[in-house]
PDB file of N, CA, C and O in Angstrom:
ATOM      1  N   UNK A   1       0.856  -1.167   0.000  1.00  0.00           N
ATOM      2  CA  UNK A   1       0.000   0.000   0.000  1.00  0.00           C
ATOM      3  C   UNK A   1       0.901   1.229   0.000  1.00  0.00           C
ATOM      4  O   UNK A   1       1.909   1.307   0.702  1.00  0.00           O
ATOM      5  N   UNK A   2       0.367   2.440  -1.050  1.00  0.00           N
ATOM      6  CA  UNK A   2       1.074   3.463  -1.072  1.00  0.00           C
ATOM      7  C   UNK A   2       0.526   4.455  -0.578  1.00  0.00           C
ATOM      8  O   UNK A   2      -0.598   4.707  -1.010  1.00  0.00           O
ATOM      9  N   UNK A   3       1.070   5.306   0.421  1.00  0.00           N
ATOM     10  CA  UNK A   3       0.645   6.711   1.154  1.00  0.00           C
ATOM     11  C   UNK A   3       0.922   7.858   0.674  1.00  0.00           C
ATOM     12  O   UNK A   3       1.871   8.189   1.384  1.00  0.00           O
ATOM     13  N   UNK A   4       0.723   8.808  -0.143  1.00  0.00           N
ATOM     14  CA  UNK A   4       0.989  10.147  -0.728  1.00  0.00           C
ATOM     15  C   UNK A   4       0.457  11.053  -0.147  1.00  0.00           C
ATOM     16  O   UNK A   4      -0.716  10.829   0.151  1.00  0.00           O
ATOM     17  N   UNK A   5       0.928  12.183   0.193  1.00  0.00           N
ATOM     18  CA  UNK A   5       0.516  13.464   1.046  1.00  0.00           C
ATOM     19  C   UNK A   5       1.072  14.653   0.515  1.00  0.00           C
ATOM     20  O   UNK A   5       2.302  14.673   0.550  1.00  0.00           O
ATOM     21  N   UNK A   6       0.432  15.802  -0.039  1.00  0.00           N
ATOM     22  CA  UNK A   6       1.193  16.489  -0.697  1.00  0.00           C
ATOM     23  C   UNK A   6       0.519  18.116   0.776  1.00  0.00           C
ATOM     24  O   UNK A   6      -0.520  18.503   1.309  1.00  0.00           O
ATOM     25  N   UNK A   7       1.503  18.338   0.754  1.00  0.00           N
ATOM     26  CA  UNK A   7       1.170  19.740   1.907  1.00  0.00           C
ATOM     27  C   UNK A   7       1.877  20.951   1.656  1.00  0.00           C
ATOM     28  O   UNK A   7       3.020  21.127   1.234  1.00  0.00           O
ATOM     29  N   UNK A   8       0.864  21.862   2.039  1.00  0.00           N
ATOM     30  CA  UNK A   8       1.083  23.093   1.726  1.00  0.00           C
ATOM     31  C   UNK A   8       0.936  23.727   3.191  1.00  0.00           C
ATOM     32  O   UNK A   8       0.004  23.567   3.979  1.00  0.00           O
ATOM     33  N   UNK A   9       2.340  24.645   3.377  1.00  0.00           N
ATOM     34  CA  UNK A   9       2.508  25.673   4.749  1.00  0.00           C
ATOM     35  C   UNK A   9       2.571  26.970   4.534  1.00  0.00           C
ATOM     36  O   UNK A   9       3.110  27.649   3.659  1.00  0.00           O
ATOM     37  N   UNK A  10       1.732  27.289   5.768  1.00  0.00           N
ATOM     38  CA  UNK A  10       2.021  28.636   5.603  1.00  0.00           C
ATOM     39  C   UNK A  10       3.089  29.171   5.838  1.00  0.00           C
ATOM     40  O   UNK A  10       3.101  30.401   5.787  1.00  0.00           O
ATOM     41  N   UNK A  11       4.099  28.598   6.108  1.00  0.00           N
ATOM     42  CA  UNK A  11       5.512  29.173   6.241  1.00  0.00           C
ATOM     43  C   UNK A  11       6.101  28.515   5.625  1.00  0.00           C
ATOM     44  O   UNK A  11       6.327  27.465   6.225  1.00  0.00           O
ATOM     45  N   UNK A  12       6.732  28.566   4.170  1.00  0.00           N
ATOM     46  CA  UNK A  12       7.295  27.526   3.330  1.00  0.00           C
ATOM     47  C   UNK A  12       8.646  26.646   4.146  1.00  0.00           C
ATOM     48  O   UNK A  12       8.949  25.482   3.882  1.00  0.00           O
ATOM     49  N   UNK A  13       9.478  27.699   5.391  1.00  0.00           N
ATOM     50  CA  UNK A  13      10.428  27.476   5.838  1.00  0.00           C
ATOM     51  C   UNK A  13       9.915  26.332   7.053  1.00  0.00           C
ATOM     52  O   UNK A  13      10.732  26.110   7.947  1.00  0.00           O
ATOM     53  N   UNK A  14       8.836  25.744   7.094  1.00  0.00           N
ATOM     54  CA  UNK A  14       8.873  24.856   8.322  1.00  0.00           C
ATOM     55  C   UNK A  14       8.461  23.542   7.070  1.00  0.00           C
ATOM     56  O   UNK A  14       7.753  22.735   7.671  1.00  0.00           O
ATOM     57  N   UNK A  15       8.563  23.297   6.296  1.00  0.00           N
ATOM     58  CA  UNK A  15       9.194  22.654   5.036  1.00  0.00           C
ATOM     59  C   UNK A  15      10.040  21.741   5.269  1.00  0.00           C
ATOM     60  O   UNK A  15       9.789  20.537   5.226  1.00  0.00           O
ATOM     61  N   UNK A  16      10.938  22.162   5.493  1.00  0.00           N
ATOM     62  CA  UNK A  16      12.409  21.566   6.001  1.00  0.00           C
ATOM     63  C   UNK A  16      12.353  21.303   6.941  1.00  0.00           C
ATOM     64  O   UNK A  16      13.179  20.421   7.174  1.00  0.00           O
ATOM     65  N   UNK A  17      11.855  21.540   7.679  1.00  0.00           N
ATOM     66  CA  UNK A  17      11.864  21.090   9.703  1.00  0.00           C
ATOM     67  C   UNK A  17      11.100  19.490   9.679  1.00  0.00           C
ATOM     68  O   UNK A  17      11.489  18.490  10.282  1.00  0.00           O
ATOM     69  N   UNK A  18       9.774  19.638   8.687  1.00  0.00           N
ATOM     70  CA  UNK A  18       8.395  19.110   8.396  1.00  0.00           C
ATOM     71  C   UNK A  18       9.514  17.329   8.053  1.00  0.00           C
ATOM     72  O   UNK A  18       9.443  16.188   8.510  1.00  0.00           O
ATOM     73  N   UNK A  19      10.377  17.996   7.079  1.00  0.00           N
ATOM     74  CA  UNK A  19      11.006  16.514   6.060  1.00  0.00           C
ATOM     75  C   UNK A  19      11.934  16.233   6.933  1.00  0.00           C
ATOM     76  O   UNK A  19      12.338  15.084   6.756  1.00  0.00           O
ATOM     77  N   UNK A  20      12.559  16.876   7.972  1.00  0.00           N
ATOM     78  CA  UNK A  20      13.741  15.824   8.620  1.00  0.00           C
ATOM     79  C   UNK A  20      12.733  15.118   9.943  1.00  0.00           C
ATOM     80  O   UNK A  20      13.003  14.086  10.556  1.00  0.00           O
ATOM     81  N   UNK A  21      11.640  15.923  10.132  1.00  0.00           N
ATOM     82  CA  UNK A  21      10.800  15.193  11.700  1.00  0.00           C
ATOM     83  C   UNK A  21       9.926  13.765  10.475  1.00  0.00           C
ATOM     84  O   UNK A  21       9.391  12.865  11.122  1.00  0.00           O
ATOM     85  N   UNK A  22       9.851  13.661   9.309  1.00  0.00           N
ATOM     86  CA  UNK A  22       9.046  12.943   8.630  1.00  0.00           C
ATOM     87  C   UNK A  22      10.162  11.639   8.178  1.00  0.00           C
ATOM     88  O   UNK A  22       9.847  10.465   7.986  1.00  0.00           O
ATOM     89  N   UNK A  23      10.907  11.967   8.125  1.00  0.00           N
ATOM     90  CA  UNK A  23      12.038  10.771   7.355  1.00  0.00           C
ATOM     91  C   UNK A  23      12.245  10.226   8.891  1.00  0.00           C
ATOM     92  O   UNK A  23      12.423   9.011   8.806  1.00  0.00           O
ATOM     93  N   UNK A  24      12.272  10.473   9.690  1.00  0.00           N
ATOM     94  CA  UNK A  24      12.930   9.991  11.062  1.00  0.00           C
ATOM     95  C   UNK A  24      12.058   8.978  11.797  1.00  0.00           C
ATOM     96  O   UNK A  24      12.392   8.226  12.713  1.00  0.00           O
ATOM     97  N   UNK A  25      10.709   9.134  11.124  1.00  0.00           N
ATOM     98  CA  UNK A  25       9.880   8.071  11.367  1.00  0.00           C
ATOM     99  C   UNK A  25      10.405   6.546  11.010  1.00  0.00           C
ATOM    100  O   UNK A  25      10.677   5.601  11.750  1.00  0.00           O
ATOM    101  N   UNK A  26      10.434   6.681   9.676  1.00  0.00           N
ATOM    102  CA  UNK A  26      10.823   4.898   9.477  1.00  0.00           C
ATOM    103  C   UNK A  26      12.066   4.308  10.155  1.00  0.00           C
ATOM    104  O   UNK A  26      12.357   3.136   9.915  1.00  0.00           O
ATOM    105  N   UNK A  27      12.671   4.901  10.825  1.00  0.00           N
ATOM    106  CA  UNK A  27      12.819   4.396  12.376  1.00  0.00           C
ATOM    107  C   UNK A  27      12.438   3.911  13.301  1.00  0.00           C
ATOM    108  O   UNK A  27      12.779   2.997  14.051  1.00  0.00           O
ATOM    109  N   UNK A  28      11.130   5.082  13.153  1.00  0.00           N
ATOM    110  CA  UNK A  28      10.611   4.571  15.110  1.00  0.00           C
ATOM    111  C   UNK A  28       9.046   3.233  14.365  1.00  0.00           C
ATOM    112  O   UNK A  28       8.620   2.188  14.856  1.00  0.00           O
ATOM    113  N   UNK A  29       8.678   3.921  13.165  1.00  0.00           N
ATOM    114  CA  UNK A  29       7.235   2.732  13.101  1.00  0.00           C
ATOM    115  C   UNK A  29       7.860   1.886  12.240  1.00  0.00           C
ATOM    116  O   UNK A  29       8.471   2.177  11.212  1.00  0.00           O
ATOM    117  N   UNK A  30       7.593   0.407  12.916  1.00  0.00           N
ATOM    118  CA  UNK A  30       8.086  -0.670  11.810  1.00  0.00           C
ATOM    119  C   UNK A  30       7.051  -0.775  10.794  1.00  0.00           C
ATOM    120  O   UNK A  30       7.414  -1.228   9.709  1.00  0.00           O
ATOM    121  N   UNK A  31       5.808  -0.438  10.937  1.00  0.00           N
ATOM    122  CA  UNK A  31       5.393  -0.654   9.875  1.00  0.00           C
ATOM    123  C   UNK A  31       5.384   0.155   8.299  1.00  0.00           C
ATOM    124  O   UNK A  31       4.577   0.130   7.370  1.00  0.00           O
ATOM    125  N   UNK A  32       6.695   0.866   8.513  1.00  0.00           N
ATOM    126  CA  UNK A  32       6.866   2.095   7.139  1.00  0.00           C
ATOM    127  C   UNK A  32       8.313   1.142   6.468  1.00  0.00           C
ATOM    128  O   UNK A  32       9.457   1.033   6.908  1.00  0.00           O
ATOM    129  N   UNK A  33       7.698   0.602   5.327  1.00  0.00           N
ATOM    130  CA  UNK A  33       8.914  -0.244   4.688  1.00  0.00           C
ATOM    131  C   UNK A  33       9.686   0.548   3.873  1.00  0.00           C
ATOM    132  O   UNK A  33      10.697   0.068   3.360  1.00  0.00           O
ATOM    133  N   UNK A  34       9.303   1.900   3.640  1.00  0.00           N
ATOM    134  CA  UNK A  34      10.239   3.108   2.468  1.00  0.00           C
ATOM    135  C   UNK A  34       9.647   4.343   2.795  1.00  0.00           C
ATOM    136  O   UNK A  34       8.420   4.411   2.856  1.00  0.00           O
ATOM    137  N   UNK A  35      10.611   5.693   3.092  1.00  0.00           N
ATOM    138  CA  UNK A  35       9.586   6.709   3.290  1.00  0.00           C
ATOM    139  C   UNK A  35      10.446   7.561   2.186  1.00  0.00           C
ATOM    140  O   UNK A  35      11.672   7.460   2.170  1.00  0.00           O
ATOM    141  N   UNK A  36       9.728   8.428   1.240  1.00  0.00           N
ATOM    142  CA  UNK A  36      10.489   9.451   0.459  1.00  0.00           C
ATOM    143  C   UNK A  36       9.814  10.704   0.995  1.00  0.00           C
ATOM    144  O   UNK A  36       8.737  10.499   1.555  1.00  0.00           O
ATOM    145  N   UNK A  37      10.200  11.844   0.939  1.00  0.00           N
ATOM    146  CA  UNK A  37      10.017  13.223   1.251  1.00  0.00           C
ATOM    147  C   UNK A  37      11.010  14.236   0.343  1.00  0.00           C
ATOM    148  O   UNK A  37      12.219  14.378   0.523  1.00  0.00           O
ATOM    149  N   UNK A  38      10.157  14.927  -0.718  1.00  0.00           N
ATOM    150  CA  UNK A  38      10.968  15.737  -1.011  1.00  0.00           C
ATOM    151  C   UNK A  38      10.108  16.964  -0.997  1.00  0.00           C
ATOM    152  O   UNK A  38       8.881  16.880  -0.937  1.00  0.00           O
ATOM    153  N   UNK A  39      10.941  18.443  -1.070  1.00  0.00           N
ATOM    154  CA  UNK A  39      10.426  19.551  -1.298  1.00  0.00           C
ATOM    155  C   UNK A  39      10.752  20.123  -2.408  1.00  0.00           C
ATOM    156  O   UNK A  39      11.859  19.985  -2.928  1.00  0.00           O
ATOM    157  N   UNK A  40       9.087  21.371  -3.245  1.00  0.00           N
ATOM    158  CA  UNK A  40       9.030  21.480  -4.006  1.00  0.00           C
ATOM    159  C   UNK A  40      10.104  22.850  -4.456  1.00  0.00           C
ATOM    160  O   UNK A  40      10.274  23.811  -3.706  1.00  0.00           O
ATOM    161  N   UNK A  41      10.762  22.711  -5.813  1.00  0.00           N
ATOM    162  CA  UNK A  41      12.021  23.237  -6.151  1.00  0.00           C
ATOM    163  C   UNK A  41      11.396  24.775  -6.779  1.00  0.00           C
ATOM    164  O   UNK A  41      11.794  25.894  -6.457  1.00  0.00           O
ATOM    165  N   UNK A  42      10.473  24.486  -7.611  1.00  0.00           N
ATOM    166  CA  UNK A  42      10.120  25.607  -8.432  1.00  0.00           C
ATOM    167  C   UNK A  42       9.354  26.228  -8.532  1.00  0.00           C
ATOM    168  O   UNK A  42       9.310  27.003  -9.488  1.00  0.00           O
ATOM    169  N   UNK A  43       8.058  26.170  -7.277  1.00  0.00           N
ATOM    170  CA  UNK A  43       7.143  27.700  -6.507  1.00  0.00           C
ATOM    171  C   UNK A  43       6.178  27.841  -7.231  1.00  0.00           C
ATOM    172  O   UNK A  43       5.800  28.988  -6.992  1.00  0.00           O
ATOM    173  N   UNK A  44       5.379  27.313  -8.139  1.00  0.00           N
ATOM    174  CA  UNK A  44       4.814  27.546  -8.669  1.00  0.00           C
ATOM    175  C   UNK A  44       3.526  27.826  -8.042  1.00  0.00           C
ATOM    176  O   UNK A  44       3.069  27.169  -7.106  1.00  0.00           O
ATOM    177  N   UNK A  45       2.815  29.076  -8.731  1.00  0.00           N
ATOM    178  CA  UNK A  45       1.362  29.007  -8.410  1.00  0.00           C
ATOM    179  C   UNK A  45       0.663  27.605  -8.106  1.00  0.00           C
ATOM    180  O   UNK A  45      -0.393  27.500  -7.483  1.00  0.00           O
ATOM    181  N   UNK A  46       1.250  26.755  -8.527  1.00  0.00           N
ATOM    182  CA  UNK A  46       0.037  25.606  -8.680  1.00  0.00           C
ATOM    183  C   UNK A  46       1.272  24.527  -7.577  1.00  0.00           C
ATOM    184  O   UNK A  46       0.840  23.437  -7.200  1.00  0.00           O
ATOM    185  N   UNK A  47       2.183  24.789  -7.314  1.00  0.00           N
ATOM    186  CA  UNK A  47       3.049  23.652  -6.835  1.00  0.00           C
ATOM    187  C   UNK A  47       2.228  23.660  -4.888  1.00  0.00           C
ATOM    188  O   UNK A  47       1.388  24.418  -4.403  1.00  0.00           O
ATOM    189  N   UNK A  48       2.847  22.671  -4.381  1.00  0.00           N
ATOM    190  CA  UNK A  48       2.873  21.942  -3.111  1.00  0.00           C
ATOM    191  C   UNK A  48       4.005  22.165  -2.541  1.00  0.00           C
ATOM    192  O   UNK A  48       4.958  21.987  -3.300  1.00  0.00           O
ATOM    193  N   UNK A  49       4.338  22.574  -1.213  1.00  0.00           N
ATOM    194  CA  UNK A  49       5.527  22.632  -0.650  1.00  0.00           C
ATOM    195  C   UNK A  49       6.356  21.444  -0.584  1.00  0.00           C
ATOM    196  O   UNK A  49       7.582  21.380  -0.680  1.00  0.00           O
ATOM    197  N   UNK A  50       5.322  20.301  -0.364  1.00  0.00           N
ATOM    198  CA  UNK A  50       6.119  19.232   0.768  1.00  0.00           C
ATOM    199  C   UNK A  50       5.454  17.482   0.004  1.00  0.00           C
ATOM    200  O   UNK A  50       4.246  17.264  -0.090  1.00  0.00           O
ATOM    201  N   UNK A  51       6.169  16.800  -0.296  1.00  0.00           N
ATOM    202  CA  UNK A  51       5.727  15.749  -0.773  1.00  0.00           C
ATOM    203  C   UNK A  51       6.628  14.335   0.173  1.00  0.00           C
ATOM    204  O   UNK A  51       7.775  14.111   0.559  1.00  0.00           O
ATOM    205  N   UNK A  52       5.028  13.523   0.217  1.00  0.00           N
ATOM    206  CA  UNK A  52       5.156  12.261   1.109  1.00  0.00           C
ATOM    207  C   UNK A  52       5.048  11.557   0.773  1.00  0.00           C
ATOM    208  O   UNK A  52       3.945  11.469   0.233  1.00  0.00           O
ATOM    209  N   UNK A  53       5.989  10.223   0.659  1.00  0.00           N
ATOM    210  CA  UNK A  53       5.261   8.983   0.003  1.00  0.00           C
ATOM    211  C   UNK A  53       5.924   7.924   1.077  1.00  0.00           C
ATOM    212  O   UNK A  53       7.137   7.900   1.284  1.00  0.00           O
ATOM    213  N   UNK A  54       5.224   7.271   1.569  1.00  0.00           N
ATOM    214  CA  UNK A  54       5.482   5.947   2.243  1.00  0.00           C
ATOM    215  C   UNK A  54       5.154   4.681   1.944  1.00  0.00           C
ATOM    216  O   UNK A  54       4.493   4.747   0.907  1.00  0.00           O
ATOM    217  N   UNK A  55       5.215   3.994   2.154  1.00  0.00           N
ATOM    218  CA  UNK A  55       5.295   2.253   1.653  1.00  0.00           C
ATOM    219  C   UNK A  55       5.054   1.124   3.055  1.00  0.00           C
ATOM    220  O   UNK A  55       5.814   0.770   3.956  1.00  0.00           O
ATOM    221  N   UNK A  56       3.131   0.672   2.609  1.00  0.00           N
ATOM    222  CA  UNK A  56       3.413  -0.484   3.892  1.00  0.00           C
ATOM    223  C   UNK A  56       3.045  -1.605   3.161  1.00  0.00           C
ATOM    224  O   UNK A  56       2.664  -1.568   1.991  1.00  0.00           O
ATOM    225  N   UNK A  57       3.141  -2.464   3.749  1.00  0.00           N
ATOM    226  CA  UNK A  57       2.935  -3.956   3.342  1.00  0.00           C
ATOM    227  C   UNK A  57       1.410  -4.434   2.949  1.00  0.00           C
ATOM    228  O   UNK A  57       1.206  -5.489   2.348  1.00  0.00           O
ATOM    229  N   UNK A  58       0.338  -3.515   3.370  1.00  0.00           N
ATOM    230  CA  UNK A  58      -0.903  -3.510   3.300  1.00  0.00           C
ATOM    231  C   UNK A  58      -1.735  -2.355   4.169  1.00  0.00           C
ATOM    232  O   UNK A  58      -1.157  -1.510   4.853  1.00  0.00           O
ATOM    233  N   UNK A  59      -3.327  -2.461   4.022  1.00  0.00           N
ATOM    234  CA  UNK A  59      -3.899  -1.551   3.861  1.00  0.00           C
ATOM    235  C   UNK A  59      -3.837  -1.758   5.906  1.00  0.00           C
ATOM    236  O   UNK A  59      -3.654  -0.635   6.375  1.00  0.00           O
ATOM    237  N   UNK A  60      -3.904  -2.461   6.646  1.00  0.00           N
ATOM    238  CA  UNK A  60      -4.085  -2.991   7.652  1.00  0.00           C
ATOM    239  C   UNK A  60      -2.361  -2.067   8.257  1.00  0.00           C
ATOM    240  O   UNK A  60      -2.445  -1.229   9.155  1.00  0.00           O
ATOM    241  N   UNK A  61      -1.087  -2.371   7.665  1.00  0.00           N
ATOM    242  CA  UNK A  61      -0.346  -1.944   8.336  1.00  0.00           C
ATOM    243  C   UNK A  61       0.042   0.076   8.204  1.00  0.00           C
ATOM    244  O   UNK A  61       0.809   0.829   8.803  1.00  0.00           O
ATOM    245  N   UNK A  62      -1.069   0.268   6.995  1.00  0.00           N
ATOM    246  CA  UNK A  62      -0.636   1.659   6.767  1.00  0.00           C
ATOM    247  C   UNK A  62      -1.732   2.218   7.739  1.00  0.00           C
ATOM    248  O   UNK A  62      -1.778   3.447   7.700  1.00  0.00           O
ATOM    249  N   UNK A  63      -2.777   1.544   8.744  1.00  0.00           N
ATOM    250  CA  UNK A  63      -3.548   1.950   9.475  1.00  0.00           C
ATOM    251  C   UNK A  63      -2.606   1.987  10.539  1.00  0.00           C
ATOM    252  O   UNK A  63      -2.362   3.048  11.115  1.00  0.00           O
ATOM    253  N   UNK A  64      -2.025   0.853  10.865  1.00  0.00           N
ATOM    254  CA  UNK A  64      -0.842   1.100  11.956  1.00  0.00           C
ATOM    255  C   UNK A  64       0.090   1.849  12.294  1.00  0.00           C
ATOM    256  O   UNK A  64       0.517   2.039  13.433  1.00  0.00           O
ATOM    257  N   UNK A  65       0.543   2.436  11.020  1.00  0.00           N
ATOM    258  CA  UNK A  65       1.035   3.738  10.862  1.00  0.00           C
ATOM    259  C   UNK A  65       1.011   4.785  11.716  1.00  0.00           C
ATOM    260  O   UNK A  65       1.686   5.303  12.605  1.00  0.00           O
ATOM    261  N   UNK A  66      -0.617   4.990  10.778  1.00  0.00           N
ATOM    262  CA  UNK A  66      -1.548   6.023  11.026  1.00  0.00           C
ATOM    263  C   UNK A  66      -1.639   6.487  12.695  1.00  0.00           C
ATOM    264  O   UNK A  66      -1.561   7.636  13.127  1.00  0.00           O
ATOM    265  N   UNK A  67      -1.799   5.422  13.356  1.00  0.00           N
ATOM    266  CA  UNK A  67      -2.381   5.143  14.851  1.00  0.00           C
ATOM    267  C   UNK A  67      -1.222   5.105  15.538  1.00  0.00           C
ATOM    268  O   UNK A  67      -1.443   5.260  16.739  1.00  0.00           O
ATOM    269  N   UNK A  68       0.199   4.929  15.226  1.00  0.00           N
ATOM    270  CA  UNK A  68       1.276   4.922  15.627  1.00  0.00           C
ATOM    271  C   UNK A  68       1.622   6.035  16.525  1.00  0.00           C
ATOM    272  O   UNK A  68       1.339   7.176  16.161  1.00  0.00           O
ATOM    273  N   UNK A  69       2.442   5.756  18.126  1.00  0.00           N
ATOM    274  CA  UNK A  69       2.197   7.272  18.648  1.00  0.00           C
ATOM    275  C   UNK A  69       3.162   8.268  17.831  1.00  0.00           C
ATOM    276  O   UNK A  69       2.612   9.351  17.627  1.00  0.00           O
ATOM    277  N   UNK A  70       4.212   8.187  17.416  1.00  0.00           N
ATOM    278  CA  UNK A  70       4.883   9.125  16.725  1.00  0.00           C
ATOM    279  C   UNK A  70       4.581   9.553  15.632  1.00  0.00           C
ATOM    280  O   UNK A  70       5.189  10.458  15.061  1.00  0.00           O
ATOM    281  N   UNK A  71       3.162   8.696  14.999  1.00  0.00           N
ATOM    282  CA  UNK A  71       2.842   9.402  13.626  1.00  0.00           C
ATOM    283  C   UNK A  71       2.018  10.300  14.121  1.00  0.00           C
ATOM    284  O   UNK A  71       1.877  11.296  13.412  1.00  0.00           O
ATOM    285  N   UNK A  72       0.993  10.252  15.836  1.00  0.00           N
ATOM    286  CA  UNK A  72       0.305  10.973  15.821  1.00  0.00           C
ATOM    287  C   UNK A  72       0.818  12.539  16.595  1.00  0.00           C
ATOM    288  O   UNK A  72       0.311  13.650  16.441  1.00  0.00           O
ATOM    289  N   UNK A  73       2.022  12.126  17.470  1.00  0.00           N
ATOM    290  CA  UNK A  73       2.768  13.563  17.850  1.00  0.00           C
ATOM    291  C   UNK A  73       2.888  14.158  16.837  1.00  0.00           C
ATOM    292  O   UNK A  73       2.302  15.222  16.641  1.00  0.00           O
ATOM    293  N   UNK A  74       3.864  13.464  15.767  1.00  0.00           N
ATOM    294  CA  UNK A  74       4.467  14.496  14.130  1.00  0.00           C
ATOM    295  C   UNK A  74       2.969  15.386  13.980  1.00  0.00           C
ATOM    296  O   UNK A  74       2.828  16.609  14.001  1.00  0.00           O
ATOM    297  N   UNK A  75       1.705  14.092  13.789  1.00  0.00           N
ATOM    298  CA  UNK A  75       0.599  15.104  13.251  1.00  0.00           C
ATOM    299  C   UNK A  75      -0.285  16.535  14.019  1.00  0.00           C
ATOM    300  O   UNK A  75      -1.083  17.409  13.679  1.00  0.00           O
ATOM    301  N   UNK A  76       0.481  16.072  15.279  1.00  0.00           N
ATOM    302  CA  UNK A  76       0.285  17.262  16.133  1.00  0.00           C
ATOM    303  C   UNK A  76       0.477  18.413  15.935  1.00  0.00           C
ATOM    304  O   UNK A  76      -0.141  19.466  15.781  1.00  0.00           O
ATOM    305  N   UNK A  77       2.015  17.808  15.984  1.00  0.00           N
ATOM    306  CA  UNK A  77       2.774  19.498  15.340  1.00  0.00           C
ATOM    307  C   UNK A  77       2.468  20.082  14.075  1.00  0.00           C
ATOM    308  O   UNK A  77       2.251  21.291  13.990  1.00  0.00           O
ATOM    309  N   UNK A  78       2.425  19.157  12.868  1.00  0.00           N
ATOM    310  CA  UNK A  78       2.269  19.036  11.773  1.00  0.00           C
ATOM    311  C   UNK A  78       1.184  19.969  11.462  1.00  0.00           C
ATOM    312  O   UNK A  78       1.478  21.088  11.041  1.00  0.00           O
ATOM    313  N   UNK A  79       0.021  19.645  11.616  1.00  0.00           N
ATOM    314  CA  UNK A  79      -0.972  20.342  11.580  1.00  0.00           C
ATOM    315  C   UNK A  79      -1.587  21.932  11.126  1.00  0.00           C
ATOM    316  O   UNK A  79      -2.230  22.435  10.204  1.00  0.00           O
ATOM    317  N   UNK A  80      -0.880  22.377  12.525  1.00  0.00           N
ATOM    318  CA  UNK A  80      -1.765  23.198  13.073  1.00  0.00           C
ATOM    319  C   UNK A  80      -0.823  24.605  11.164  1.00  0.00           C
ATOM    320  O   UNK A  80      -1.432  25.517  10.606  1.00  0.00           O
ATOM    321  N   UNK A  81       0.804  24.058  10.797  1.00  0.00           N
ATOM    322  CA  UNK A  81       1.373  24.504  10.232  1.00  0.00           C
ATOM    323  C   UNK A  81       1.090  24.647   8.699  1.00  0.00           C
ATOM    324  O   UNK A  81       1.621  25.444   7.926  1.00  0.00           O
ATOM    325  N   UNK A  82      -0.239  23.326   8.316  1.00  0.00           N
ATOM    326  CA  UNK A  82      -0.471  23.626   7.120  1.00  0.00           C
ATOM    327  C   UNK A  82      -1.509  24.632   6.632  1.00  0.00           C
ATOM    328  O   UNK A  82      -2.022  25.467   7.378  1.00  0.00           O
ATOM    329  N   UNK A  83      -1.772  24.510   5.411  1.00  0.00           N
ATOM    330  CA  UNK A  83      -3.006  25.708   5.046  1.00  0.00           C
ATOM    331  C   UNK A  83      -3.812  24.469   4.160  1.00  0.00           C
ATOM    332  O   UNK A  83      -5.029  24.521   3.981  1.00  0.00           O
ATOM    333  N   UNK A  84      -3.276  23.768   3.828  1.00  0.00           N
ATOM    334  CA  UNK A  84      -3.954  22.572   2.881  1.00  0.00           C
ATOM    335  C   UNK A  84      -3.111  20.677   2.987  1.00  0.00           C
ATOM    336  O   UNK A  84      -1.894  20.536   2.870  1.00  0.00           O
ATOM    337  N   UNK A  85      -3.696  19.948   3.126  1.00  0.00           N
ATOM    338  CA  UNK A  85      -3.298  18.868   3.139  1.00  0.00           C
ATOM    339  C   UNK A  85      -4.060  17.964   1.646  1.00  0.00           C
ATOM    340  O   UNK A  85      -5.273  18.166   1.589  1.00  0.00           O
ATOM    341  N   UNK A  86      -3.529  17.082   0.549  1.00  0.00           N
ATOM    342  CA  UNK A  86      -3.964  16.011  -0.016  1.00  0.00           C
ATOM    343  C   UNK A  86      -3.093  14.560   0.136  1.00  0.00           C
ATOM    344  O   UNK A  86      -1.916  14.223   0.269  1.00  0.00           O
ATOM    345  N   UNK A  87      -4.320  13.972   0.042  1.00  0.00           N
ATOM    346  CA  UNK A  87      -4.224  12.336   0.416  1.00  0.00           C
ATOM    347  C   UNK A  87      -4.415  11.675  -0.708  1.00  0.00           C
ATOM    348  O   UNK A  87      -5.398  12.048  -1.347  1.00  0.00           O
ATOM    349  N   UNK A  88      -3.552  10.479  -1.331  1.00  0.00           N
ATOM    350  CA  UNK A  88      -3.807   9.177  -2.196  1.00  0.00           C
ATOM    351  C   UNK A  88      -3.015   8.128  -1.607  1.00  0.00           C
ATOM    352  O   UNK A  88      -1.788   8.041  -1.563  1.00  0.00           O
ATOM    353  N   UNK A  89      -4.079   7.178  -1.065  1.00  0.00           N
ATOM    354  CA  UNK A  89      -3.732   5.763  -1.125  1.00  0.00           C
ATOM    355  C   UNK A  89      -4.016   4.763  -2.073  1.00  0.00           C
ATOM    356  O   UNK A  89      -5.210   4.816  -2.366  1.00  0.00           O
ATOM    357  N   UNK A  90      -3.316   3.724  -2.774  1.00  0.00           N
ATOM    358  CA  UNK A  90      -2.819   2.812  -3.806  1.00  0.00           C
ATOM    359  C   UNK A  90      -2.273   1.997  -3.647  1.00  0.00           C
ATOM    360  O   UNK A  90      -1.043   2.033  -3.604  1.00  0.00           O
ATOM    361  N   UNK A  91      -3.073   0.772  -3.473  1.00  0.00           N
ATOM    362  CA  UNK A  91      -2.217  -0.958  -4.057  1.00  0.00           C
ATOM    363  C   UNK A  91      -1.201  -0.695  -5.085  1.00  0.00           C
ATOM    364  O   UNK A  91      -1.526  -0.191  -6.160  1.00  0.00           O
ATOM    365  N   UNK A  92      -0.085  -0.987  -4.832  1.00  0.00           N
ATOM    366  CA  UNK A  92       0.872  -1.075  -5.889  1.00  0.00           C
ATOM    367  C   UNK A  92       0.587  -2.290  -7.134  1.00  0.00           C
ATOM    368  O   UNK A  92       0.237  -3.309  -6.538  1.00  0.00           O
ATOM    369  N   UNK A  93       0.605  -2.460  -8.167  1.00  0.00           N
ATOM    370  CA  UNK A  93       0.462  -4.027  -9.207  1.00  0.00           C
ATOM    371  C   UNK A  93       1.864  -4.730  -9.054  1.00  0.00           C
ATOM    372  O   UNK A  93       2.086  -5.797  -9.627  1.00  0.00           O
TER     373      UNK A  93
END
């Protein structure tokens, strides 16, 4: 199962704070088998600051994730910093 999150801050500079507290996860939750995070280069009217993609073994362990206490501190902080959040989850073939 694939997790995509594309976020937009109101402070483009907590961006960077956002991707080193986000990569540091697949550490603490075993159930994140790949995490990518990159930020967006070229500002566009139409671009996203902050891009997420994680990788679980199924739809059952990306709930575990979810419910994980450090996914739900990050989303603590996380939060309150965006102006917009989007979500796609996807079975890989």
């Amino acid at each position: 199962m694939v997790h995509i999150v594309l976020m937009k801050f109101a402070d483009a500079g907590d961006a960077a704070k956002a991707t080193l507290r986000l990569e540091e996860l697949a550490g603490v939750v075993p159930e994140i088998r790949a995490v990518e995070v990159h930020l967006d280069e070229l500002n566009t009217g139409v671009s996203w600051d902050l891009y997420l993609k994680t990788t679980h073994l199924d739809a059952d362990d990306l709930r575990a994730y979810q419910a994980h206490p450090a996914h739900l501190e990050l989303g603590a902080w996380l939060r309150p910093l965006l102006t917009s959040r989007a979500v796609v989850d996807y079975t890989e073939a």
